[in-house]
N, C-alpha and C positions, 0 to 999 in steps of 0.2 A: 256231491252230497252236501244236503244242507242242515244242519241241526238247528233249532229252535227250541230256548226254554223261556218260560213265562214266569215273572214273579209278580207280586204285588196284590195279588188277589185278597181278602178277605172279609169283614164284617162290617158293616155302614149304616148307619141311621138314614131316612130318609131325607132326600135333602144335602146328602153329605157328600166327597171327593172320593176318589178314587186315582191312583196314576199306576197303570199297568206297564210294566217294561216285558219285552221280549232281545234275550240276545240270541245272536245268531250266530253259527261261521260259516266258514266258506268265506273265500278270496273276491268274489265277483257280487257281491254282497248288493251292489246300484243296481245290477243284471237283472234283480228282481223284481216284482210290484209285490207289495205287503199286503197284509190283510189281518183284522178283526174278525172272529166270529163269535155266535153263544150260542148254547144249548140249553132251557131250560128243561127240566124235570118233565116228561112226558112230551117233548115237544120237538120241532125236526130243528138242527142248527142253521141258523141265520146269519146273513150279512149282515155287517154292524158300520162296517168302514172299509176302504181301503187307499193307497197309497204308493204314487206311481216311485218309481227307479230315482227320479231325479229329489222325488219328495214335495216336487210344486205341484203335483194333482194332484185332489184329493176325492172321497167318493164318499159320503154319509148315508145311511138309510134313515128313511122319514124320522123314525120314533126317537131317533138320538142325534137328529140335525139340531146344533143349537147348543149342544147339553154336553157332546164328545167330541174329543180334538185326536189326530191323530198325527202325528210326527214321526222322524225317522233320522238318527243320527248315522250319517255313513260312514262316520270316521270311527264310530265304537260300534258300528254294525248291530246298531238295537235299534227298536222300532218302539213307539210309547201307546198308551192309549189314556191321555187324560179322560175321568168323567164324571162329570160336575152334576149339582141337582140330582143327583142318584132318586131311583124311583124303584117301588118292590119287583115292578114288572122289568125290571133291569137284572133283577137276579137270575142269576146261569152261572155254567162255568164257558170262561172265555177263552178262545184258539186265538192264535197269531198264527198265518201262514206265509209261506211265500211260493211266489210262479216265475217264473220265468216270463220276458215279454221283450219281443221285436225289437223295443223302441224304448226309451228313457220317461217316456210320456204317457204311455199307459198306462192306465188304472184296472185291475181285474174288482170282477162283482160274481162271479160264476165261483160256486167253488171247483168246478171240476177242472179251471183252470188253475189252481194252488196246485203245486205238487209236493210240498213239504210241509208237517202238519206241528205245531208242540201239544204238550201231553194235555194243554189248559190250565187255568188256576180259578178259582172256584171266589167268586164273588157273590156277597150276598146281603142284602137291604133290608133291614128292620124297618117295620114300622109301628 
């Protein structure tokens, strides 16, 4: 069993940072591939990022290649989501998950391959 909680979410003028932490536990914490998602207000959740086992793959979706970094510490078994340049259409509330995967090298892009979800934290862009 794997728990995930999300902090760091909140208010941002456009243009401005963001740094999302997710900590997690569970013992086999590399065993996973991470992941980013968002859901805005009326809209279905999206891949944002994600992030193999070992942390050297990395996976960006188009709208936020450039703009978000996504790291992973495996010795404090947290996962980040820097995100630079914030834009309104950036506002959601953001998941961090994790999957399971074969390999140390994998990157998941499916959510159905996540099997552990956090509650989200709610990020949101003034302009």
């Amino acid at each position: 069993q794997v728990q995930l909680v999300e902090s760091g979410g909140g208010l941002v003028q456009v243009g401005g940072s963001l740094r999302l932490s997710c900590a997690t536990s569970g013992r086999t914490f590399s065993s996973y591939a991470l992941g980013w998602f968002r859901q805005a207000p009326g809209k279905e959740r999206e891949f944002v990022t994600g992030i193999s086992g070992s942390g050297f793959s990395t996976y960006y979706a188009d709208s936020v290649k450039g703009r978000f970094t996504i790291s992973r510490d495996n010795a404090k078994n947290t996962v980040y989501l820097q995100m630079n340049s914030l834009k309104p259409e950036d506002t959601a509330v953001y998941y961090c998950a994790a999957g399971p995967v074969p390999s140390l090298g994998w990157v998941l892009r499916d959510a159905l391959k996540y099997v552990y979800w956090g509650q989200g934290t709610q990020v949101t862009v003034s302009s």
